[in-house]
C-alpha positions in Angstrom: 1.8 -29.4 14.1 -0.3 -26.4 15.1 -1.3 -26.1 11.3 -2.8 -29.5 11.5 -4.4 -28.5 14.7 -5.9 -25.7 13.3 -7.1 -27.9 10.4 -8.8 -30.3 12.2 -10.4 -27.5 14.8 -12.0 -25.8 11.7 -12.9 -29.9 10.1 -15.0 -30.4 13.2 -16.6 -26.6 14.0 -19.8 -25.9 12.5 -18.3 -22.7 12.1 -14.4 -21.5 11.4 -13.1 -18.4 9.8 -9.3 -18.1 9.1 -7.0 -15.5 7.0 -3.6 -14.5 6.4 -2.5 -10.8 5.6 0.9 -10.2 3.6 3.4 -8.1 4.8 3.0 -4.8 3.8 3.0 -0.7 2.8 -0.4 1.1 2.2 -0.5 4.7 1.2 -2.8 7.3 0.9 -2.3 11.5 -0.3 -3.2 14.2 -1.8 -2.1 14.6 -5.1 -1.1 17.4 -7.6 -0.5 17.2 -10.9 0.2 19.3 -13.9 -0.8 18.1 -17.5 0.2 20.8 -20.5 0.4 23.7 -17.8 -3.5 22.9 -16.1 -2.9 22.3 -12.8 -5.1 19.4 -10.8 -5.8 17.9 -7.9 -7.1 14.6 -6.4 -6.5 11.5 -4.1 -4.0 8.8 -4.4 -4.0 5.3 -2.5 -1.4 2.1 -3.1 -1.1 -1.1 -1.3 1.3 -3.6 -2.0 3.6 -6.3 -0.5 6.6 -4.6 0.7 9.8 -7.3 2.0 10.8 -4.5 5.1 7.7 -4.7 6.4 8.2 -8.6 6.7 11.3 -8.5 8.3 12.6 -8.7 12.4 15.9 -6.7 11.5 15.3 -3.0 12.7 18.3 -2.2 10.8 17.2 -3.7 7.3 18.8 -1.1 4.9 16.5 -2.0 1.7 13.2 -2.5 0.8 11.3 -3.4 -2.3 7.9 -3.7 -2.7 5.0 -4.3 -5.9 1.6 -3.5 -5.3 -1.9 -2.2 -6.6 -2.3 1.9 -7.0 -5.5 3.8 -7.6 -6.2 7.6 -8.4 -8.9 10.0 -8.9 -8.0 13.4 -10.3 -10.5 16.6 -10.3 -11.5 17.3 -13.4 -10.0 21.4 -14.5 -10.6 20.7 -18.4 -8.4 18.4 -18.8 -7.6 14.6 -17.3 -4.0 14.0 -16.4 -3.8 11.7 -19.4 -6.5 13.0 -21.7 -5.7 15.4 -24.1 -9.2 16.7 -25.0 -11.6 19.1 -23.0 -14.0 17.3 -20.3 -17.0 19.4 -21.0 -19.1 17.3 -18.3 -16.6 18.2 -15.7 -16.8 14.6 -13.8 -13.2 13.9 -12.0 -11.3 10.8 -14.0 -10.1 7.8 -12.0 -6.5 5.6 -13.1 -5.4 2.3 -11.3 -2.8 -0.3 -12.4 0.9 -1.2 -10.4 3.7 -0.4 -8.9 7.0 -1.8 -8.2 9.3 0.5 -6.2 13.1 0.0 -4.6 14.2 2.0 -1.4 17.6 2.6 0.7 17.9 3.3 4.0 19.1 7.1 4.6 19.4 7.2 8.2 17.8 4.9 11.3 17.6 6.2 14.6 17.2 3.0 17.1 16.7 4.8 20.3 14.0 6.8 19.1 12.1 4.4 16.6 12.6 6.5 13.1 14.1 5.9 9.9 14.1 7.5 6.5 13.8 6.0 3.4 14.9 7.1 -0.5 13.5 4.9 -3.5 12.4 5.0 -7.0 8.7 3.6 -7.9 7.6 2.9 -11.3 4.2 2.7 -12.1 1.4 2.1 -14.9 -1.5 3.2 -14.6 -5.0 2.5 -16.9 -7.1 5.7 -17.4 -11.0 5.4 -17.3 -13.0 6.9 -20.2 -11.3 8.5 -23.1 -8.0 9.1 -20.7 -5.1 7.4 -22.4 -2.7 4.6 -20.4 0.3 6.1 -18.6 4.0 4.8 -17.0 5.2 7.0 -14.5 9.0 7.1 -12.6 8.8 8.8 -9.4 10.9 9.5 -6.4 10.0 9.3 -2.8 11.5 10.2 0.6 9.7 8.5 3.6 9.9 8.9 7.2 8.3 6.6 9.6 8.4 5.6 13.1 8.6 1.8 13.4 8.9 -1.4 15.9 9.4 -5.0 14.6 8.5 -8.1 16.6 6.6 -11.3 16.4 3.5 -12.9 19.1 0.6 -14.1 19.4 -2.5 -14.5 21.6 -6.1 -16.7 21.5 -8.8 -17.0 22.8 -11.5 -19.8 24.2 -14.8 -20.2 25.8 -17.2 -23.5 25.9 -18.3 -23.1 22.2 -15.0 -22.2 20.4 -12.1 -20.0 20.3 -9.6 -18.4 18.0 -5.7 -17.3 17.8 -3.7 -14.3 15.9 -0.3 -14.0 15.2 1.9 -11.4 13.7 5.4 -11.6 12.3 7.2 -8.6 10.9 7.9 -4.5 10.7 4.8 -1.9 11.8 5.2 1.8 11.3 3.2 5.0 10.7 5.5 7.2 8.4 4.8 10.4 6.0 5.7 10.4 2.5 6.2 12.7 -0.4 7.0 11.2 -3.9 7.0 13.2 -7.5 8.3 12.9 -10.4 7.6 12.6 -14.8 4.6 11.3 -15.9 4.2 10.1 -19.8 0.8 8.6 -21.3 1.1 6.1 -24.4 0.9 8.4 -27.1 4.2 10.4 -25.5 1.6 13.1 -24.0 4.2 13.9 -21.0 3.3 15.5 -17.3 4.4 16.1 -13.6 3.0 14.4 -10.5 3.6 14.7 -6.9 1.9 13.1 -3.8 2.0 13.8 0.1 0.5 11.6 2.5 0.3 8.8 5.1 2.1 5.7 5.0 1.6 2.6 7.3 3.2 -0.7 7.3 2.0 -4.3 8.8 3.5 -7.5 9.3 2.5 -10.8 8.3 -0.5 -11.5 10.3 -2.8 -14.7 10.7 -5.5 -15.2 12.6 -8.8 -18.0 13.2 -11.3 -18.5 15.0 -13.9 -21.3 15.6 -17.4 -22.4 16.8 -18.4 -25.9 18.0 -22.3 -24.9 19.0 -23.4 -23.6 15.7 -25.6 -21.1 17.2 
């Protein structure tokens, strides 16, 4: 019933705006990596949907998640998945998917922190002459974290509009390495430290009957 109210609130305003955001696990690090001995540098951010973000149970034990990953390495004469010599220097940028399975290591409930072990997988397509790459990695995460679900809205003469969220929110840190291979069997390390933050399922509208 309140989706049909919302539906017909937005059929009748001049003016509505409504979205929905999935439950999920963003990322973002510095990254090191080290193709045929040169070592390199650069940035790493993933989002994805992630099912313990989506969840009430503060004592979920698993999580597994599949999501969009982008990179952009520092160019030290040589890309991460390019075997030849980068004589204009410019950094090279990767993005593709992950999927990635975790296990609850230990969950303090009084003080709102949990750890997390997993295994992500990952393929990654390389700009420019870089070559296309599959990576296994594992990560360890630490988070502090609070599930619940509410809502709030508001309304004036002209319109109004409601949120609600559903689900796990946390702010963890996160390290993750592992063996890096490009398709024609070039193989490297990788390894990643950074910030990790989780949302629930959120929704939200608003409307506006004036139209000015």
């Amino acid at each position: 019933m309140r989706l049909v109210a919302i539906v017909i609130l937005c059929w009748g305003a001049s003016g509505c705006v409504a979205g929905t955001l999935p439950p999920t696990r963003s990322d973002i690090g510095t990254t090191l990596q080290q193709p045929n001995g040169d070592l390199q540098t650069g940035v790493r951010m993933s989002t994805g949907v992630h099912y313990a973000s989506g969840t009430l149970n503060e004592k979920q034990d698993y999580d597994i998640g599949i999501g969009y990953v982008y990179e952009r390495v520092e160019a030290s004469g040589q890309d991460i998945t390019d075997k030849e010599v980068m004589d204009d220097g410019r950094p090279r940028s990767s993005q593709g998917a992950y999927v990635s399975v975790a296990r609850l290591m230990t969950n303090n409930l009084r003080e709102s922190n949990r750890t997390w072990l997993g295994i992500k997988a990952e393929y990654l397509r390389a700009s420019g002459a870089g070559e296309d790459s599959v990576s296994i990695l594992a990560r360890g995460t630490w988070e502090i974290f609070g599930a619940g679900e509410g809502g709030s809205g508001f309304s004036d003469d002209c319109g109004g509009g409601a949120g609600y969220a559903y689900g796990t929110t946390a702010l963890g840190l996160f390290i993750e390495g592992g063996a890096r291979r490009s398709l024609d069997n070039e193989a490297s390390f990788a390894a990643t430290a950074g910030v990790s933050v989780r949302l629930p399922f959120l929704f939200g509208f608003a409307y506006n009957l004036c139209g000015d």
